[in-house]
N, C-alpha and C positions, 0 to 999 in steps of 0.2 A: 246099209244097215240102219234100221231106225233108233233112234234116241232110246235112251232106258225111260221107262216111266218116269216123272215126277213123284209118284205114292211110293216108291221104293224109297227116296232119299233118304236119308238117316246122316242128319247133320251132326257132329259133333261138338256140342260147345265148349269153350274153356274160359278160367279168369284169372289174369296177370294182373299181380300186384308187382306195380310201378315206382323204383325208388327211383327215391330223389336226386338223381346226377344230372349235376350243373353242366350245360352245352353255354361252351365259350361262344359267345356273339360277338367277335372281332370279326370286325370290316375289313377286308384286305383292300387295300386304294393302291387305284392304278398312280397315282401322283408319285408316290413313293420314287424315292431315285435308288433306292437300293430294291433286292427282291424281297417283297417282304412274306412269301412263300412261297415254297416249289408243290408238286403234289404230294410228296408225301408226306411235307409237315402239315400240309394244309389236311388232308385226309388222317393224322394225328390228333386233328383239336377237335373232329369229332366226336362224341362220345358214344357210348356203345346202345344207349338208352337217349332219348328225348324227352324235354317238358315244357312245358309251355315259359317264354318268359315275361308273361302278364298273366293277369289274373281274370281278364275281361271274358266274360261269355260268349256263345256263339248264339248265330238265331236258329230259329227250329228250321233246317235243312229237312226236305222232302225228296225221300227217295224215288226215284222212277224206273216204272217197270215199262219204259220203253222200249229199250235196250236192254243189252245182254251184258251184265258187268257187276263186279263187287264192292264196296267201298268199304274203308275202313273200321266204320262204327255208325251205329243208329243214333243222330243226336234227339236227348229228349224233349219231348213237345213243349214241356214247361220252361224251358230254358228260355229268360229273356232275351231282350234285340240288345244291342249297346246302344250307345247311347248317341241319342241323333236326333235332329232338328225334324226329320221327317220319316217317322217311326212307319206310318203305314205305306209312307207310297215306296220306301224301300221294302218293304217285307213283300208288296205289290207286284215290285219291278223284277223280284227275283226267282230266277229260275230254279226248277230244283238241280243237284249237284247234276253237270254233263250232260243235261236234256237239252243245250241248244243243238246237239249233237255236231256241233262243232270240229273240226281235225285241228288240234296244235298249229301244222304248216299249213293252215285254209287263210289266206290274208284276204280275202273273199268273207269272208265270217266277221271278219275285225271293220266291216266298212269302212272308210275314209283314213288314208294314212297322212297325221300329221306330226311336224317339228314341235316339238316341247323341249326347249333349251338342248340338252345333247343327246335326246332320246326321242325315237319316234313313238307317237301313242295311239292308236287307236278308238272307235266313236266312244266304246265303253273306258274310254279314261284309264287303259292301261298301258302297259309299258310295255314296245314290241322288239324281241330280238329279231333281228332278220336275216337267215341264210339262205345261199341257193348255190346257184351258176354261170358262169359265164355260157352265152348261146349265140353261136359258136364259136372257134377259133380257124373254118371252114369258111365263114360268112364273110372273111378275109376277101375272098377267090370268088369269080364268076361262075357261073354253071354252063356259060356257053361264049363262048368254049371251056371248056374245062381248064380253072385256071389254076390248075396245083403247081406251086411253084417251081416245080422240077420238068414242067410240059412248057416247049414254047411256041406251040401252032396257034396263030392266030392271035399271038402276043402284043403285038404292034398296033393292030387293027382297034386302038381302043376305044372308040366310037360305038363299034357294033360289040354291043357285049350284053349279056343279061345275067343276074344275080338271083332271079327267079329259082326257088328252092332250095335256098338259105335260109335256114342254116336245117331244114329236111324238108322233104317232099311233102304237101299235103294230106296223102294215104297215110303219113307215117306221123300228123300228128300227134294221134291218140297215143300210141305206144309210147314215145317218148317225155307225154307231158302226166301220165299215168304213173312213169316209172320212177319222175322227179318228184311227184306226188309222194308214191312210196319211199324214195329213200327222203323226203322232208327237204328238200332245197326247191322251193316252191318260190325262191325269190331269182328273180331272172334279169341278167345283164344281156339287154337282146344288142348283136352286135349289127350295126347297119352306117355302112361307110358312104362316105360323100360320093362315092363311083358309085354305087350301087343303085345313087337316086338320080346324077344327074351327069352321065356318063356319056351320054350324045352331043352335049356341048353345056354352053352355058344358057343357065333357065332352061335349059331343056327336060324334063321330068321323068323318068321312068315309071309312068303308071301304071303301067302290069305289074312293076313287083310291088308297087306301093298295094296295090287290090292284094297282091299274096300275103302280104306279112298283115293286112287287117283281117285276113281267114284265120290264117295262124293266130293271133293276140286275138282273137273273137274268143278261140277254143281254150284259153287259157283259165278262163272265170269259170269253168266247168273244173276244172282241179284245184282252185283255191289259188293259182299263179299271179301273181302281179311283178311288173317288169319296169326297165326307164329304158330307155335308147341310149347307146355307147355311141358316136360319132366315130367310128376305131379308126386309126392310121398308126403305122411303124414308119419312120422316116419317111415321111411324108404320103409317099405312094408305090403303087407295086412297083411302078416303073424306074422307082429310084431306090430299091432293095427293101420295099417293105409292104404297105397298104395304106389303101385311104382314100387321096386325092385322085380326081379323074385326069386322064392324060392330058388335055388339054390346059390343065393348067400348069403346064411346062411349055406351050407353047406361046400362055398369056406371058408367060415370064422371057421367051424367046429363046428357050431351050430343046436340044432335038434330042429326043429320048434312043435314037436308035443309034448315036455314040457313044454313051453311056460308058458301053464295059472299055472301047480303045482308048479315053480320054481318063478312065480311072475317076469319071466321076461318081458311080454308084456299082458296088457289088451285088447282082441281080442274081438270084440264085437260075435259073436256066438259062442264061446266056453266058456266066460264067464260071458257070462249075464244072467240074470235069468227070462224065460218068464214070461212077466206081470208088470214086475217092467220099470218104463220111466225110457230111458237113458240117464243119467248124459253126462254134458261136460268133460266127462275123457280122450278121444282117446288124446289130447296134453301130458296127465301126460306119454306116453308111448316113450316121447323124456328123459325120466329119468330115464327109466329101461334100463335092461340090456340090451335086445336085439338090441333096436335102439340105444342107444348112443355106442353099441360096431360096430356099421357095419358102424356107420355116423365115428368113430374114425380111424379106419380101413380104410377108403373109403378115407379121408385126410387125415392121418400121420399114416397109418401101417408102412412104413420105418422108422419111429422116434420113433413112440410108442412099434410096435410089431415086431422088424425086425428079428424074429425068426418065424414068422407066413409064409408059405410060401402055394402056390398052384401053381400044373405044375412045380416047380420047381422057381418061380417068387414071390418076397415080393406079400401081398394081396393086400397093394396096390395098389401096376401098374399094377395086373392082375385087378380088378373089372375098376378102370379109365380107361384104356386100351378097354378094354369090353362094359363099358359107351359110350365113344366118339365115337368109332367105330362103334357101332350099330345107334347112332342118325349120325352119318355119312353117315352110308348107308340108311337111310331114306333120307337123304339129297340128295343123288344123283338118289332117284327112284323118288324125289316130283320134281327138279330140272327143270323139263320143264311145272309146272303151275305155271303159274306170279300170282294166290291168294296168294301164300306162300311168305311172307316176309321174314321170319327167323324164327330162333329158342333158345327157352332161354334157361338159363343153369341147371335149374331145381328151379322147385318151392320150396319156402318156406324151403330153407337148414339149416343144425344146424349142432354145432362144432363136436355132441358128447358129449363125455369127455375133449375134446380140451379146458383150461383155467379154468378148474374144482379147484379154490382153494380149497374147504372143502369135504372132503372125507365122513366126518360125517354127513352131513347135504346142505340140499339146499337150494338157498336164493330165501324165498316167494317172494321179488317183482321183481324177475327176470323170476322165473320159477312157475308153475303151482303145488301147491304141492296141491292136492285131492284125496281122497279114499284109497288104499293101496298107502304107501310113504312110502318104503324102499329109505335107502341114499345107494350113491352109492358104497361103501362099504358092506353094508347088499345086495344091489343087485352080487356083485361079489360071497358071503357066497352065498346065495341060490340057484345059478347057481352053485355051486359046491358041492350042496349037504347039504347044511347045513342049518337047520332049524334057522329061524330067527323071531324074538317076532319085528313087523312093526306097525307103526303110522299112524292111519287111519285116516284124514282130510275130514272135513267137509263143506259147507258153511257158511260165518260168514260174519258179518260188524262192521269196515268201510274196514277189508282187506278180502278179499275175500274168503279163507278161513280160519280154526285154527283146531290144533289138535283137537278130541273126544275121540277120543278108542288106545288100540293096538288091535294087534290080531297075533298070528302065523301061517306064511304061508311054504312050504313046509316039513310037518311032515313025507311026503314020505321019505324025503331024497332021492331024485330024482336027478340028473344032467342035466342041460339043451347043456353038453357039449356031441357031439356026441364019442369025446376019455376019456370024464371022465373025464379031466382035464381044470379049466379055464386057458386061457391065459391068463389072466392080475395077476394071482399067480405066472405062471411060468416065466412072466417077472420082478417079484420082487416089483407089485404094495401093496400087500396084503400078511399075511400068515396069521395063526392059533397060539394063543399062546399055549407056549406049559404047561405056568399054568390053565390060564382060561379055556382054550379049546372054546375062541371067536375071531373071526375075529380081526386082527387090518393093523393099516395101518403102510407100513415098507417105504414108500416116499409119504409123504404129499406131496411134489412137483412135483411128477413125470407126470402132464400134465400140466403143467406150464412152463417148460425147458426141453431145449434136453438132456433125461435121460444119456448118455455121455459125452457132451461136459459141460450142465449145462449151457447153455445157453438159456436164456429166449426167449420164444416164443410167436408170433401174429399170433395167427388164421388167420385173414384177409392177414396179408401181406406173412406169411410160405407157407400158405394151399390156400387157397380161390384164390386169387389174380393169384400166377401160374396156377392152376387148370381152371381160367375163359379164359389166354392166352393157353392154348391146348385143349379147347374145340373149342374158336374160331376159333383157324388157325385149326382147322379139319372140321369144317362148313363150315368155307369161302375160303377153300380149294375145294369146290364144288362150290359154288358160291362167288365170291367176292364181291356180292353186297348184299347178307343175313345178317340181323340184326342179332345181338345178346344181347337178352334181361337177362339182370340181377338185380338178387336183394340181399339184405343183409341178416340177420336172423332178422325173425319176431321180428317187434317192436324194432328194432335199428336202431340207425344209420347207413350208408354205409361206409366202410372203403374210406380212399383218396386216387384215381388215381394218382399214379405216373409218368410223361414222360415214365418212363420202362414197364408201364402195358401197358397190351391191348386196342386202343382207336376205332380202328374200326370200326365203323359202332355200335358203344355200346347204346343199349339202357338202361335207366334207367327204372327198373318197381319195386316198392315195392308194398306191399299190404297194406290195412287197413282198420280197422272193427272199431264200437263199440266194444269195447272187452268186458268191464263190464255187455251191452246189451247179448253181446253172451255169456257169461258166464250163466249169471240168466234167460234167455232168457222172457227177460219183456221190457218193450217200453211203459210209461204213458204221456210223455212228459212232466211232472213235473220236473223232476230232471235231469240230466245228469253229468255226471265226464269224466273230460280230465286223462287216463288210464296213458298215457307220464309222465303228472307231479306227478300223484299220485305213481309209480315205484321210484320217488325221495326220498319220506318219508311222512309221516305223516303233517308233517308242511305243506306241500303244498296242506293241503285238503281243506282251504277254497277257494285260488286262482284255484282249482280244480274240484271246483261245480259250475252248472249252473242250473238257474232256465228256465223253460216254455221253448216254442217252440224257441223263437229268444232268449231263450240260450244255446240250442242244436247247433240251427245253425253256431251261435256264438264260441262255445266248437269246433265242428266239423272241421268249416273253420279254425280254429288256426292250431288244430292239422295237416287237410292235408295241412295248407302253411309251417309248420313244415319239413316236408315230402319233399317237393318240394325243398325248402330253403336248406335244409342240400344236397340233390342230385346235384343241382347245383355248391354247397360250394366244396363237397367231390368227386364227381363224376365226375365232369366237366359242361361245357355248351353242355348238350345232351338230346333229347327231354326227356319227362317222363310220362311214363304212369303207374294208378296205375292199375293195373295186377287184383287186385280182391276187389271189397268190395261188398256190399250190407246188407241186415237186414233177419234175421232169421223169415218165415215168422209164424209160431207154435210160436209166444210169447206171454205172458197174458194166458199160460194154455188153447193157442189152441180157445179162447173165438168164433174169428174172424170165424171158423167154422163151428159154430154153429149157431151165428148170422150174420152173413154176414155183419158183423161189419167192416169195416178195417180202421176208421179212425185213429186209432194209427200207422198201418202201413204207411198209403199214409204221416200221418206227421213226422214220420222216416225216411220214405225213400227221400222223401222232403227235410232234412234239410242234410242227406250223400249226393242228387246229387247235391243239392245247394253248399254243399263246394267243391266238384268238380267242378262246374261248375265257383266259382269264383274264385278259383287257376286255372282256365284255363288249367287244365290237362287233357290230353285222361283217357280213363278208360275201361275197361270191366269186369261190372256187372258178379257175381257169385251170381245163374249162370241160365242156360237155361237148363231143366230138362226135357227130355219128356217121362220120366220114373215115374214123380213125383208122385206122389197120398199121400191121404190125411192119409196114415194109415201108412205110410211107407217115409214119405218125400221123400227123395234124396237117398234112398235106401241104403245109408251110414252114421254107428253111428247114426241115429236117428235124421241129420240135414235137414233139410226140408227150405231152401234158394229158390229155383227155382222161376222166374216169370213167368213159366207156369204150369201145373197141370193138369197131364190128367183126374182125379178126376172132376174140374172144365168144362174140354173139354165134356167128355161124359154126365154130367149133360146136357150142353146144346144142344148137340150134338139130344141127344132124341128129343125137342121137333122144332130142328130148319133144320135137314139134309134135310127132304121132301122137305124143302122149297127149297132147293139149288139143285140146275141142273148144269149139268155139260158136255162137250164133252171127251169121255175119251181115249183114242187110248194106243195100247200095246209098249213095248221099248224094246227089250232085252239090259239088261248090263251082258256081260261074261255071258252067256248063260240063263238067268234068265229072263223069260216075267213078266211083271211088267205092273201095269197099273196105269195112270196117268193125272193127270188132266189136259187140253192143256188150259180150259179158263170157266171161270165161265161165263154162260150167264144171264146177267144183263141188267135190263131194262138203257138204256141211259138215264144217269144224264141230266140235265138242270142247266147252268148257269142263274143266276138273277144279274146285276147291277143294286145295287137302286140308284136311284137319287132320287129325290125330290119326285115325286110322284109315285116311289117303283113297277112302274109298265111295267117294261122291262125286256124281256125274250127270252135267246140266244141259241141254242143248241152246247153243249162243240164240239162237234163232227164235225160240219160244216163249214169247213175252207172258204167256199165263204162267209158264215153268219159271221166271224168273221172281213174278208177282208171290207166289207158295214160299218161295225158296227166302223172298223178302218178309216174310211172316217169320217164318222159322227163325229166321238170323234175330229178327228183333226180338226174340223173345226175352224174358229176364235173366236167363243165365248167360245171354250172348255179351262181349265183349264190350267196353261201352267206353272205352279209355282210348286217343290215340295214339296211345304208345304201346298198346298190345299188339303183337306180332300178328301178322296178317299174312301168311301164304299164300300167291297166287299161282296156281301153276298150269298150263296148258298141255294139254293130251290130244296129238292129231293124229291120226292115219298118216303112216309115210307114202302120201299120196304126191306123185311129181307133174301131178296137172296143177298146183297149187298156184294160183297164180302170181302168188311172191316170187314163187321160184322163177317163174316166167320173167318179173322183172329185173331181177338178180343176175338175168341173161346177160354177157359184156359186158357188166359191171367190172371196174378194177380196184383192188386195193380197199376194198368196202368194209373190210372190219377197221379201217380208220377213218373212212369216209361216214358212215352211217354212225351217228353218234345222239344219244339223247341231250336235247336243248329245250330247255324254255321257251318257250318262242312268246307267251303272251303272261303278265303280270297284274297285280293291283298293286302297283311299288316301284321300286327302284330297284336292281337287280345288285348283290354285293357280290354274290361267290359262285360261279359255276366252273363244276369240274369232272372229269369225265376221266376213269384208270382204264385203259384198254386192257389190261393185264388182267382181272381181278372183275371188271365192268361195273365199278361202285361208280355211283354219280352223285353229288352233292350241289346243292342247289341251296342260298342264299339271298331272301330280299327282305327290303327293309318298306314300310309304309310311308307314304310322301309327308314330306315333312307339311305341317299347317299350310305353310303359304301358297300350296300348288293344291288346296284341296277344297276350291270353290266349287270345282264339282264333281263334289262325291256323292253327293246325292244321286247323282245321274246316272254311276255307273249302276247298269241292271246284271253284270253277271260277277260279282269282284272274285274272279274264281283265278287260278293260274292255269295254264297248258301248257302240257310242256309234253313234248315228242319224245316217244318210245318208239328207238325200232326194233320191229319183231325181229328181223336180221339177226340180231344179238341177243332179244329176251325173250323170244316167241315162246321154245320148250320151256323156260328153267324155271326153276323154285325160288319166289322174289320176296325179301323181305323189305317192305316199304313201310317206312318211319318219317311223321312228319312230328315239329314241334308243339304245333298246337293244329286245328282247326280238323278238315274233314277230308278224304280224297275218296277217288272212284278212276281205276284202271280198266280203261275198253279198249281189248285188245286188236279189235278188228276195226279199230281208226289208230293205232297206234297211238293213245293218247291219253297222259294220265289227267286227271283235273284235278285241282285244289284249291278248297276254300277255306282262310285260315280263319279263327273264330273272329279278330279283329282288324279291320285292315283302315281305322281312322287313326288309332293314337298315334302321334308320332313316336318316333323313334324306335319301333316294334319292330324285332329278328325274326323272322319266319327261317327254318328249314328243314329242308327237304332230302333225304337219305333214301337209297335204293340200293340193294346188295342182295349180293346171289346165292343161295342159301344150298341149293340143287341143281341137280343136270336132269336131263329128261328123263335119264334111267334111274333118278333115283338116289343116285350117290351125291355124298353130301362133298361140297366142296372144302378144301382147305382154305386157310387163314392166306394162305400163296396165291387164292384164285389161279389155281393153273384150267383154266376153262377153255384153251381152244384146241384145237382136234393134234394140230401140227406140233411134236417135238420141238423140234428143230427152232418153231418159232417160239414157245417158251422158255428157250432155252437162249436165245439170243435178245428176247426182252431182259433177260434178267440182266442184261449190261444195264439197264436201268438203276438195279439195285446195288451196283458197284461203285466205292466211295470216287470223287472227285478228287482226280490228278492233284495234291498239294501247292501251295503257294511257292514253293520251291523249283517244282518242276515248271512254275509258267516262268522261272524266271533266268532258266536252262532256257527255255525255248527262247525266251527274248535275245538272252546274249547270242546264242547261234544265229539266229535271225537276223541282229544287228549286222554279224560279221560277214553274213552272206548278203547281205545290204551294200556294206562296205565294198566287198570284191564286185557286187554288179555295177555300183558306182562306176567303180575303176574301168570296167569293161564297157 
């Protein structure tokens, strides 16, 4: 059906007189040790009206009828520039409002991403948030053989293995990097592990896959994508219960991976699980056995620990580092000419080892994971050499998470896990065999504590880590000198402190953080929750420790990651920080959500983790993006099942919705391979509606003359000219299900919490951003660079904000958008609002920004409740949100209970 006329329109104008109410400009700072708001006080100190809080003018902003979009108000021509050193060549440089035709998530738009103290900035001098994904949590596992870690053909053979279409097939790039497009996490943690590159041996290079992931990362700058390389490993390597490292380097260390499960050095999930039985969260306890803490000890202090351990003739050490750097070097220089690649970090999620191991006998529960077979590391060295050993089998328990059950004895074989028969850590004098008992004991308590010669005490961070993060960098930025390099601490600590002598480079800060307790029991009621940090202190701090209902989750949450931030900054320096991985296990509650397509417990989890990101104002990328997922098999590794998509999910809908979608599809060769590919969904042309008063005007997005009349009309003198006059926007589509939104919405999970409006680009500092899933208000807060960072402002050519709208959530409704001062323009079909505030030099200037939902598609006006989403059941379970906070009294019930079941597990 074609478009109404243009000469039909009949705009209706109106004029709001604007009183004077004062919008509190408090700065909420992440420093704070207390919270110094949750969302609803914070959505409290909004007021119902905005006003500017200066008085400075805006320049004459020039509307454009490039595009199909409304903005707030016509500014007048006469209206001075402020006041500036170079009046014309800024008036020169600037664009009219949203005509770079930019996307918010386009980092592709923003050219050049650099470090500016704890903020990254872009070429235009503003301030970038940045979200995405993790890609993938599949890129773990080889593609050949198929290496889900529940398969074990072909396991052993680790040599002959390829990684090739990881983390998806080449046909399949467009769909997926389309869809991350759409939902706005256009920032990419691409996961690529040390096997993947150099898995034939050592210096040996896999360049086939290296050619695939430069096809892959070519196609990224076509959706705005920019990415850094994750070096990924879990306890070192698959072959020692997790990812990473190539098999062979278990044989540089003189270890044979195919005793593994009889000598209880590593929990492998296909070699030692028993079909039928759900997999426990054990693959962490495999940072306690032998095999990983000997190759993590090795890999940072074999000169200190093992300097009798030698390969090629070189300590193990500097051969596997040497090995290490070298290979992600030569990634470095084959990615080197695609500007997606930022950089690259220094490896996920690392651990000491044995590095600061005071107790030989025993491990400390609230530092480490003790479950299922817990041999200490002592009995781990006996069993590795043969020696049958009677081990402590751990269970789950509360209020600590686990406690002894059983023993049991593990290698009756009397097997060796040493390829010469001999452990190292005997032959360097950690351990012998008495020669009355005939049991293991320990002959230096100290000896991972000090340098077993000199006797001089040792710091993991500043011996090992510290050097180790300076020669990985100068070997990356030795190819590019403008490559980040992303680092983190060991899980759940602190960061060691940067000294003037370390590496500052271009360093980025990235820790990770989870619910840990959630992923542990893999459950989410929103009843209860526990800060995991203070609980690792002791037992006393279990009432300050619990939180009750949703805004104590959120509450718990935001502490923990300003914790995170607060200490990066302290320790690390003033360097941006992103946290590298969190999200919510989506199997918790026993899988419920599967069956009833239940997911209010998810969307209010995952709600209260983006919320605390979003109000420490940190980049982030979500773990993770799965297109491997399915519902039988999650994440095809250990049994974790995280992904926000699911191909499970995708084909379900896929069945009853493909007919409907048409498509033009033309063939591509890449490196010799015809592929075929979708150039463009054919979709019926949207229709724009602006309501005015009487709701009956209707514009075609696509008709730039219809937009150009329609911009006459508006400007005229009775049109609105205030930016604080209510502005309606609302969308009227055909319930047409060829949409290609809907296409990408395909396998999406848990998306009304995952899809959320963000900032992404500033002329500022960013103070408050905040998002009610309930309700879908978003408030948005920045402030203008103080003098000293604003030598070039002159420079910047667009000083505008962008900030992602997703249609997901505001596509139909009736929006009412209030900004403080300056100008905006909403284009629906890049999901992207712009703003440009009148002054963005003075210092100390509040800009913000307000969005509330006024209408639903039908019309009806919304309550002061925001009850906007379709599901019962889940408005009715959010409103735990709105339920006062468990009193001081009852945390302090829970603590004495706590203590006294503390007491009696003592005892036991």
């Amino acid at each position: 059906m074609p478009p109404p006329a243009v000469e039909n329109i009949n705009v209706v104008q109106t004029t709001v007189n604007t009183p004077e109410i004062f919008v509190d400009p408090e700065v909420a700072s992440i420093y704070s040790d207390g919270d110094s708001s949750d969302e609803r006080s914070l959505i409290s100190k909004a007021s119902d009206e905005f006003r500017p809080s200066h008085n400075l003018t805006t320049p004459d902003l020039k509307r454009s009828a490039s595009v199909s979009s409304f903005s707030s108000y016509a500014s007048s021509p006469d209206i001075p520039l402020p006041e500036s050193n170079d009046h014309d060549s800024t008036l020169q440089n600037m664009l009219a409002l949203g005509e770079s035709g930019a996307l918010a998530q386009n980092w592709f738009s923003s050219g050049t991403l650099k470090a500016d103290g704890r903020w990254f900035k872009d070429d235009k001098g503003r301030t970038c948030l940045l979200r995405g994904v993790n890609l993938c949590g599949s890129s773990k596992l080889p593609t050949k053989p198929d290496g889900s870690s529940h398969l074990s053909e072909g396991f052993f053979d680790h040599r002959n293995v390829s990684f090739v279409g990881r983390p998806f097939p080449l046909e399949e790039v467009q769909q997926h990097f389309a869809r991350l497009r759409a939902w706005g996490l256009t920032f990419v943690r691409l996961l690529v592990t040390w096997e993947s590159l150099e898995h034939a041996g050592p210096g040996i290079y896999d360049e086939e896959y290296i050619d695939y992931l430069i096809n892959v990362i070519e196609q990224m700058s076509r959706y705005g994508i920019k990415c850094f390389i994750d070096p990924h490993q879990d306890c070192w390597s698959r072959f020692s219960g997790g990812s990473g490292a190539p098999g062979w380097t278990f044989e540089v260390a003189g270890l044979d991976i195919t005793k593994f499960k009889t000598t209880g050095a590593a929990y492998v999930h296909n070699t030692n699980h028993k079909p039928g039985d759900s997999l426990p969260m054990v693959w962490p306890t495999n940072y306690t056995k032998l095999a990983s803490s000997t190759m993590f000890t090795l890999f940072w202090g074999g000169d200190v620990f093992a300097p009798n351990t030698t390969y090629e003739g070189v300590n193990v050490k500097e051969f596997l580092q040497e090995k290490y750097v070298n290979c992600y070097k030569h990634l470095a220089r084959r990615l080197q000419h695609l500007d997606a690649v930022i950089g690259f970090e220094l490896m996920n999620e690392p651990h000491q080892g044995y590095i600061g191991l005071a107790d030989l006998h025993r491990y400390d529960g609230g530092k480490t994971l003790v479950f299922g077979d817990s041999p200490s590391a002592l009995q781990s060295f006996a069993l590795g050499d043969g020696i049958p050993q009677e081990v402590e089998v751990w269970i789950k328990s509360w209020p600590f998470p686990t406690r002894k059950d059983k023993t049991r004895v593990i290698n009756e074989e009397s097997e060796s896990a040493w390829l010469t028969g001999k452990c190292i850590w005997r032959q360097h004098g950690v351990w012998d065999v008495d020669a009355k008992t005939k049991k293991p004991k320990v002959l230096n308590k100290d000896y991972f504590l000090k340098n077993p010669k000199t006797g001089e005490k040792l710091d993991y961070y500043k011996d090992f880590y510290l050097p180790f993060v300076k020669r990985y960098a100068e070997g990356i930025q030795s190819v590019s000198k403008e490559y980040f390099v992303f680092v983190e601490p060991l899980p759940n600590e602190p960061p060691p402190i940067w000294t003037p002598n370390d590496h500052h480079n271009n360093i980025i800060y990235a820790p990770h953080w989870y619910d840990l307790k959630a992923l542990f029991t893999k459950t989410f009621n929103g009843k209860i929750t526990h800060d995991v940090q203070r609980l690792t202190k002791g037992a006393h701090h279990i009432a300050a420790a619990t939180y009750f209902g949703i805004s104590g989750a959120k509450k718990n949450y935001s502490g923990q990651v300003r914790n995170i931030v607060k200490g990066g900054l302290q320790f690390v320096g003033e360097k941006p920080c992103i946290i590298g991985e969190c999200g919510i296990p989506m199997d918790i509650n026993e899988k419920q959500a599967f069956l009833t397509n239940d997911w209010v417990h998810h969307s209010n989890f995952l709600d209260a983790v983006l919320g605390a990101m979003e109000k420490n104002l940190v980049n982030f990328t979500l773990w993770n993006y799965n297109p491997t997922n399915d519902n039988t098999h999650g994440d095809h590794w250990y049994g974790e099942d995280f992904s926000i998509y699911s191909r499970s999910i995708n084909e379900e809908i896929t069945i009853t919705k493909t007919k409907e979608i048409k498509t033009d599809e033309t063939e591509e060769s890449i490196n010799g391979t015809t592929t075929k590919k979708i150039q463009k969904l054919k979709i019926q042309t949207d229709t724009l509606s602006i309501i005015s008063s009487n709701k009956n005007t209707y514009i075609n997005e696509e008709n730039e003359k219809s937009e150009s009349e329609i911009s006459d009309k508006v400007n005229s003198p009775n049109s609105p000219t205030s930016p604080f006059d209510l502005t309606r926007v609302h969308f009227l589509e055909q319930d047409d299900e060829t949409d290609s939104e809907q296409f990408h919405h395909q396998g999406g999970r848990v998306l009304e919490a995952v899809l959320r409006p963000y900032a992404a680009k500033m002329p500022g500092i960013p103070q408050i951003m905040n998002f009610n899933l309930k309700n879908l208000e978003f408030i948005f807060k920045f402030t203008n660079y103080p003098l000293s960072q604003q030598s070039n402002i002159n420079s910047i050519v667009a000083p505008e904000a962008e900030i992602y709208i997703p249609n997901y959530h505001y596509k139909k409704l009736l929006l009412d958008i209030r900004v403080s001062d300056g100008d905006w323009r909403y284009v629906r079909n890049r999901q992207t609002l712009y703003w440009r505030v009148k002054d963005w030099t003075t210092e100390g200037v509040v800009h913000t920004l307000r969005i509330r939902v006024v209408e639903n598609s039908e019309g009806e006006e919304i309550s002061k409740r925001g009850e906007l989403l379709s599901s019962d059941s889940l408005n009715k379970k959010l409103d735990i949100d709105a339920k006062p906070e468990v009193d001081i009294y009852a945390k302090w019930i829970v603590s004495a209970v706590a203590m006294i079941m503390f007491a009696y597990w003592w005892q036991v």
